[in-house]
DSSP file (Angstrom, degrees, kcal/mol; ACC not computed):
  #  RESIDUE AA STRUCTURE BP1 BP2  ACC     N-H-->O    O-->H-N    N-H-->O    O-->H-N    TCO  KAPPA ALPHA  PHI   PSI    X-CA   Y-CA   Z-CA
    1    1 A X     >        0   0    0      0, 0.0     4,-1.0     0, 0.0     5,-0.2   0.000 360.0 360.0 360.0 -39.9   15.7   21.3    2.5
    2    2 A X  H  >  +     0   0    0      1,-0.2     4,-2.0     2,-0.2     5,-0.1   0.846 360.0  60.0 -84.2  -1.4   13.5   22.4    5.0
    3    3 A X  H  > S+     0   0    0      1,-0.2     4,-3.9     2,-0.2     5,-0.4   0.950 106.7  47.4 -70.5 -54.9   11.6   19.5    5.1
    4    4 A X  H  4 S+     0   0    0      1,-0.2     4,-0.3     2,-0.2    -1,-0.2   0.624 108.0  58.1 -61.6  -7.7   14.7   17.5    6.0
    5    5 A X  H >X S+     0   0    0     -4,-1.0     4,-4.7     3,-0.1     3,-0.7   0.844 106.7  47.0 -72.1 -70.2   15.4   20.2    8.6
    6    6 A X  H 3< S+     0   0    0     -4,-2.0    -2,-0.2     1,-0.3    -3,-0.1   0.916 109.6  55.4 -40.0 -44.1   11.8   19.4   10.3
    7    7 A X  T 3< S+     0   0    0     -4,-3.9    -1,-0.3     1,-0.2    -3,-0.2   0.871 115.2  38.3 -66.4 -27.0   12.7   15.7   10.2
    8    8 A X  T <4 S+     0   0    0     -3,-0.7     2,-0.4    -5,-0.4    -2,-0.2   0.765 116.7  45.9-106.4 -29.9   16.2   16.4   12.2
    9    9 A X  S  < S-     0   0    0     -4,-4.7     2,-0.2    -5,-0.1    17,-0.1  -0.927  72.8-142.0-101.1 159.8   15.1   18.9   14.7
   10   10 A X        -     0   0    0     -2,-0.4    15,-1.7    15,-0.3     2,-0.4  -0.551  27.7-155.8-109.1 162.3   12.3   18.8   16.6
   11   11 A X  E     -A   24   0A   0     13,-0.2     2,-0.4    -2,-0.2    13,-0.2  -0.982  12.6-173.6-157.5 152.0   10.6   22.3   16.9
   12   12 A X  E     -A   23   0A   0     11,-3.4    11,-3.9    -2,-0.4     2,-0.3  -0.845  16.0-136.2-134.0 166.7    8.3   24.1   19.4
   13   13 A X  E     -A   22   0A   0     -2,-0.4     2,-0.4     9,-0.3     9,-0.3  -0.951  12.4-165.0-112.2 102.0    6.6   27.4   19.7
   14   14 A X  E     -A   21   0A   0      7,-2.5     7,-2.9    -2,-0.3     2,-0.4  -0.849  12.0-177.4 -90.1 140.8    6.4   29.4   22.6
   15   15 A X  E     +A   20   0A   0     -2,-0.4     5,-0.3     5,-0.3     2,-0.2  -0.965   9.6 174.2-130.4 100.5    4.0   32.0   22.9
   16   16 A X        -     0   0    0      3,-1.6     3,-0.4    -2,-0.4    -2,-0.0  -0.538  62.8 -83.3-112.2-161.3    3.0   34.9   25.5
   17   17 A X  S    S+     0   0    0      1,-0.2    -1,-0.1    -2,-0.2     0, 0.0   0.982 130.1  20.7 -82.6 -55.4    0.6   37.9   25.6
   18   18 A X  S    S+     0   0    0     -3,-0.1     2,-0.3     0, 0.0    -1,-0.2   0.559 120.3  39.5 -93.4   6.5    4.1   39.8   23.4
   19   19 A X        -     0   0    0     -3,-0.4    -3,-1.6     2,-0.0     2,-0.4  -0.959  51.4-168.7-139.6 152.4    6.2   37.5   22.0
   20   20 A X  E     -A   15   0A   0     -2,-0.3     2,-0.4    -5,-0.3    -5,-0.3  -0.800  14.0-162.4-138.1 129.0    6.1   34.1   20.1
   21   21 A X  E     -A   14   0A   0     -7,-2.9    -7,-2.5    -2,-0.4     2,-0.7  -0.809  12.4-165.8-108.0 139.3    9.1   32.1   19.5
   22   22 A X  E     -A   13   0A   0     -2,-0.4     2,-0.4    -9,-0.3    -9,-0.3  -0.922  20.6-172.0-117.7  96.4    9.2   29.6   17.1
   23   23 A X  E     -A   12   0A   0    -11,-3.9   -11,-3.4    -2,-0.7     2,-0.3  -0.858  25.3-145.7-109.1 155.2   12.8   27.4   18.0
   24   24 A X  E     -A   11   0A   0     -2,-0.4   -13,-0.2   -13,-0.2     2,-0.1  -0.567  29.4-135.3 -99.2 147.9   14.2   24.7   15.9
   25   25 A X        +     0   0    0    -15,-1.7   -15,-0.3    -2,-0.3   -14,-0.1  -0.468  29.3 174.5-105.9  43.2   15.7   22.2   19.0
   26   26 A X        +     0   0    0    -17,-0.1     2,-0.1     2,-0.1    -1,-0.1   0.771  55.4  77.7   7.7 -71.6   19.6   20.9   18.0
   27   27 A X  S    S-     0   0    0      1,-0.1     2,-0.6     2,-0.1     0, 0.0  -0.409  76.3-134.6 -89.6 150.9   20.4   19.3   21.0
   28   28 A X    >   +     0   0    0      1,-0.1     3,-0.9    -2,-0.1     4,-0.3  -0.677  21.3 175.3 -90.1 101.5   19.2   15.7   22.1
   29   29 A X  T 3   +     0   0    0     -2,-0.6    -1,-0.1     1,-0.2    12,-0.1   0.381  56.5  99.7-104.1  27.9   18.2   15.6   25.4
   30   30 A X  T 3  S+     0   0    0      1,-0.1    -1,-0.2     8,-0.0     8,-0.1   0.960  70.2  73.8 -35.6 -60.2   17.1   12.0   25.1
   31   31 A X  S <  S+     0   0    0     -3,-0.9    -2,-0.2     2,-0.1    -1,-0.1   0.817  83.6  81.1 -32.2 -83.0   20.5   11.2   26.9
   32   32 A X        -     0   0    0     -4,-0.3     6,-0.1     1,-0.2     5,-0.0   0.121  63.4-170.1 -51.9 120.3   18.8   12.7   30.3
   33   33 A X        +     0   0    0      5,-0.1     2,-0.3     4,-0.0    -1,-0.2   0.366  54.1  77.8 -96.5  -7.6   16.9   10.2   31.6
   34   34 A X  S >> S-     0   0    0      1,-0.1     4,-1.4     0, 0.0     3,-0.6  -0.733  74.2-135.2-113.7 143.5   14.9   11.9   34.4
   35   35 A X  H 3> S+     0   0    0     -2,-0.3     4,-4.0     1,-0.2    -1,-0.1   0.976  99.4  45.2 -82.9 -50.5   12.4   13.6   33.3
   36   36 A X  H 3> S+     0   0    0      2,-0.2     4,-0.6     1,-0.2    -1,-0.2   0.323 109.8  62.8 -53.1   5.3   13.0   17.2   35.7
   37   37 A X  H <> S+     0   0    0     -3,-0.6     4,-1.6     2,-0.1     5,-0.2   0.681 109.3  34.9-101.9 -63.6   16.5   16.7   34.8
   38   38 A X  H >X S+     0   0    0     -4,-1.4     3,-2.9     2,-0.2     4,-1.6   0.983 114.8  53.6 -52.5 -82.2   15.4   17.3   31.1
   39   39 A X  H >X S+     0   0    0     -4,-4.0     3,-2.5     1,-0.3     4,-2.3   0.696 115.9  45.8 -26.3 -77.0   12.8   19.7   31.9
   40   40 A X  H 3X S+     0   0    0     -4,-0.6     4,-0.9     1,-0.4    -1,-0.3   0.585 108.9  45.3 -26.2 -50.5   15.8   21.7   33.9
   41   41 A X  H << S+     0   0    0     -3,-2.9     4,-0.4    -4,-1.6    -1,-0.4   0.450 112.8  57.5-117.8   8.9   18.7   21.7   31.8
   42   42 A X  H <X S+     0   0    0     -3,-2.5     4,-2.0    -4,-1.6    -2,-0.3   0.836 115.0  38.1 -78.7 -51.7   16.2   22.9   28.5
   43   43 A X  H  X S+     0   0    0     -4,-2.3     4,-2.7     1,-0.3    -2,-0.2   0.891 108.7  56.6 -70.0 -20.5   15.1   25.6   30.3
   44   44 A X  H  X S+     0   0    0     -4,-0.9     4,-1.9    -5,-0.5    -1,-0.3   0.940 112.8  45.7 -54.2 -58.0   18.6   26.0   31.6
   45   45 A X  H  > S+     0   0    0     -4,-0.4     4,-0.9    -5,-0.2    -2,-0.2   0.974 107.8  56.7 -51.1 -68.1   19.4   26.1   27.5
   46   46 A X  H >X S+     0   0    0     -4,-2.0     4,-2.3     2,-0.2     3,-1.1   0.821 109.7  49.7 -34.3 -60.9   16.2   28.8   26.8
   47   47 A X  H >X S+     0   0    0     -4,-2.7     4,-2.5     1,-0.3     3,-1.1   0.950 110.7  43.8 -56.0 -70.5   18.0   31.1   29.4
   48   48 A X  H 3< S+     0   0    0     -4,-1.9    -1,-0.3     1,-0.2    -2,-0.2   0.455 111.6  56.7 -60.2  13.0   21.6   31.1   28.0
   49   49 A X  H <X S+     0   0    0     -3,-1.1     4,-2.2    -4,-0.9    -1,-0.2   0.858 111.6  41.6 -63.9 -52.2   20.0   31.5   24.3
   50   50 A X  H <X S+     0   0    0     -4,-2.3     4,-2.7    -3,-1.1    -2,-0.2   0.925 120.8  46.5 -78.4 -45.4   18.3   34.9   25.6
   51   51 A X  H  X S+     0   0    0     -4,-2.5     4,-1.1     2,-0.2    -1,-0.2   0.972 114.5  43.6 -22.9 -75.7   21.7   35.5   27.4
   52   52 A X  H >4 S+     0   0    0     -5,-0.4     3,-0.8     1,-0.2    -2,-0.2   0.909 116.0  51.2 -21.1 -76.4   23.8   34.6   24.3
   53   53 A X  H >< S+     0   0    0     -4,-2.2     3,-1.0     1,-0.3     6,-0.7   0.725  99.2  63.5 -35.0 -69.9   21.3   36.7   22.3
   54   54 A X  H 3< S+     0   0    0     -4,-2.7    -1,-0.3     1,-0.2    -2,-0.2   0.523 100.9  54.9 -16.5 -30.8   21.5   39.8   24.5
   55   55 A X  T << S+     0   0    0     -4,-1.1    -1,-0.2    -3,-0.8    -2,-0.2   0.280  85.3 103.1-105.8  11.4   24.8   40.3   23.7
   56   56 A X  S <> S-     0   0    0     -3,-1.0     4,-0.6     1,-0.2    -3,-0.0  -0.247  74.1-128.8 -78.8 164.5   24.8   40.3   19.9
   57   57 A X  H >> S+     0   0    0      2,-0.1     4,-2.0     3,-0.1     3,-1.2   0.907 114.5  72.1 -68.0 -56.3   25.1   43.2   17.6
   58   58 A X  H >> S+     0   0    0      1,-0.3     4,-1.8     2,-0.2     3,-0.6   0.738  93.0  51.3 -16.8 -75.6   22.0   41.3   16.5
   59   59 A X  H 3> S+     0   0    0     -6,-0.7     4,-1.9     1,-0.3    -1,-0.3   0.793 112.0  40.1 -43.3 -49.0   20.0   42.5   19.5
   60   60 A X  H <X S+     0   0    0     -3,-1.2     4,-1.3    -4,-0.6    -1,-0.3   0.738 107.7  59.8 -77.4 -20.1   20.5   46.1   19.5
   61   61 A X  H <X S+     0   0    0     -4,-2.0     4,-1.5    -3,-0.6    -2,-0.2   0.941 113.5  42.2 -71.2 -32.1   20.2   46.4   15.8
   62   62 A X  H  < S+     0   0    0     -4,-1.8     4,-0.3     1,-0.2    -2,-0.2   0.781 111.0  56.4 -92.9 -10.3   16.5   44.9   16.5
   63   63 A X  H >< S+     0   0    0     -4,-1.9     3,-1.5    -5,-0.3    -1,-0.2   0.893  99.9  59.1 -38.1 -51.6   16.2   47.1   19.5
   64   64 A X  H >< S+     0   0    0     -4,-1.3     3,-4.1     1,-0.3    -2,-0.2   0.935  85.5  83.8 -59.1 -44.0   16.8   49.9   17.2
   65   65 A X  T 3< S+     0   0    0     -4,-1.5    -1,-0.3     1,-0.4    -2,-0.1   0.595  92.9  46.0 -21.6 -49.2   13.6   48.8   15.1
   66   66 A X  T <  S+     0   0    0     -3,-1.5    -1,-0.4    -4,-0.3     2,-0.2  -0.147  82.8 102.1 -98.9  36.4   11.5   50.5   17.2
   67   67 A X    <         0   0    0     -3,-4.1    -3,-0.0     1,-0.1     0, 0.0  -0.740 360.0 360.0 -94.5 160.2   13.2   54.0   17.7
   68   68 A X              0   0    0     -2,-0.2    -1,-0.1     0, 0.0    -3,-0.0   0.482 360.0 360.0-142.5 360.0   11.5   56.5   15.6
């Protein structure tokens, strides 16, 4: 199954000096035909993810991770 995953999303790694995120990509931004256009409205996506994300139960339970 996950091979057939790899074949239908495309997926990147981002990486800095504390984090690396591994995303799976869903949406086709093929349509956009300019290439800063593209650039733009993925990183436009990346922001409302970490938005989204922020707002979860999800987030504070992995907040919590580190309380001791």
């Amino acid at each position: 199954m996950e091979d057939f995953l790899d074949d239908l999303y495309p997926e990147i790694t981002l990486e800095t000096e504390d984090i690396i995120m591994s995303l799976s990509i869903k949406k086709d931004y093929s349509q956009i035909e300019d290439f800063n256009k593209r650039k733009e409205e993925f990183i436009n996506d990346l922001h409302e993810f970490v938005n989204e994300f922020s707002q979860t139960p999800e987030s504070d339970d992995f907040i919590k991770y580190f309380d001791f």
